[in-house]
C-alpha positions, 0 to 999 in steps of 0.5 A: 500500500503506497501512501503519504510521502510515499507516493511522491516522485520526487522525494526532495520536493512537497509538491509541484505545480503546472500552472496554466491559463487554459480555463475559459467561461461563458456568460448570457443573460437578459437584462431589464431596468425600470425607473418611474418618478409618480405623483406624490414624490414616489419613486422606483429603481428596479431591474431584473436579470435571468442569466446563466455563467459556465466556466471551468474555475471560478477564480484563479486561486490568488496566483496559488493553490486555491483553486485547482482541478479536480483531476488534474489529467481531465480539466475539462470535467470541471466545466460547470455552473460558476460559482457565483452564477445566480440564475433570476435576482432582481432589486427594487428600491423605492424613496418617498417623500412624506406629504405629511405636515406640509401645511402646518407651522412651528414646532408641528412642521419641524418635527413632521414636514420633510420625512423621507422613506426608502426601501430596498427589496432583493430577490434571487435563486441560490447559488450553486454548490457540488457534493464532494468526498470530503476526503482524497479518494482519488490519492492524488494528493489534491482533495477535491474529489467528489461524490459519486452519483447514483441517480437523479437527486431531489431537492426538498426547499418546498418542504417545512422549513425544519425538514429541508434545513435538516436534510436539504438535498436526497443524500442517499443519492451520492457515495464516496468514490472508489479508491484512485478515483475522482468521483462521478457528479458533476461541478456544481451540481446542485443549487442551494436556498434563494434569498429574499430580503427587505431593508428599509429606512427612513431619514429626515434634515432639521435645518436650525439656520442657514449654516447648521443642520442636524441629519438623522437617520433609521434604519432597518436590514433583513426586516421582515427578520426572514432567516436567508439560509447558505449553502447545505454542508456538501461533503459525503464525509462531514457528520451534517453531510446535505444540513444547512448550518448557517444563515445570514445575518437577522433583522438589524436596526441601527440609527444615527445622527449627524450635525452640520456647521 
């Protein structure tokens, strides 16, 4: 059995490394903007955008090991969905000024006349991941192997949100590659949770003289307090193998003021 340093041909060297500019990608996508100024001081920003992005890497490994092929004799099978390809998003953002308190006087206009409100509203579908070995089966010394696939795998998003973080994908689909092989499921196979999300603000300028003015300013991210899972643990060896784990940030409020003289 031949294994660890034992393996390497040249004894006298840790690794050695064939670094190539051979990758390419492809990118297509529908573009849409809007932009519409309403009655009433109302207005909105939005565009959307369906797209699709394939490439062979992602990113070029900081000019170091971070990113390398898969079976370094057969590049090509790493030809897949980007990284960071999100296939629908679309962004709305909306500003209103209040008409509240433009006919009253004193200390009522002061406090009510000149509130702004805005309001960014995000929605996209997840990004894609590929289930991995979680261990170097290939004994290439790379340990980016991945699963093997048994058949078509499902995923469960439409189920009760307690189900699917549990169990996101049909691991029962996947198994470890045999030994001296890189595994048979394609890069990026599979795409995680989307995300929707609200964020909303509102701001107003107290003018106290020609020169001086205090600006102050709420606001509110994720506010529906809506949890945005990330990708589920993809490697067939890790004890949460197909769980979500981790989410973005809750519902944040922060709030600030700022004097100019």
């Amino acid at each position: 059995r031949v294994k660890g340093v034992a393996r390497l041909r040249y004894q006298g060297l840790s690794d050695i490394r064939s670094t190539q500019a051979t990758a390419n990608s492809t990118y297509h996508s529908l573009q849409l903007s809007w932009n519409r100024r309403l009655s009433g001081g109302f207005s909105i920003l939005g565009s959307y955008v369906w797209s699709k992005s394939l490439d062979l890497a992602s990113n070029d490994g900081n000019s170091g090991t971070g990113n390398q092929a898969t079976n370094p004799f057969r590049q090509n099978l790493d030809k897949g969905l980007s990284d960071f390809d999100v296939r629908h998003r679309t962004v709305n953002s909306v500003l209103w000024d209040l008409p509240f308190g433009r006919n009253t006087k004193g200390l009522a206009k002061v406090f009510l006349h000149g509130w702004q409100l805005n309001g960014i509203a995000t929605m996209q579908t997840g990004i894609p991941f590929s289930v991995n070995a979680g261990v170097d089966r290939s004994l290439a010394g790379i340990g980016r192997d991945r699963a093997d696939i048994l058949r078509s795998p499902d995923i469960y998003r439409d189920q009760a949100r307690g189900q699917y973080i549990q169990r996101y994908f049909d691991t029962s689909a996947f198994a470890l590659p045999a030994l001296g092989t890189f595994g048979t499921s394609a890069r990026n196979l599979l795409s995680g949770p989307g995300l929707i999300n609200f964020d909303f603000g509102a701001f107003k300028s107290f003018s106290i003289d020609e020169k001086r003015r205090v600006d102050f300013r709420w606001e509110v991210f994720n506010a529906m307090n809506r949890p945005n899972f990330f990708n589920p643990v993809s490697a067939v060896q890790n004890v949460n193998f197909g769980r979500i784990t981790s989410a973005r940030d809750p519902r944040i409020m922060q709030a600030a003021l700022k004097f100019y003289f």
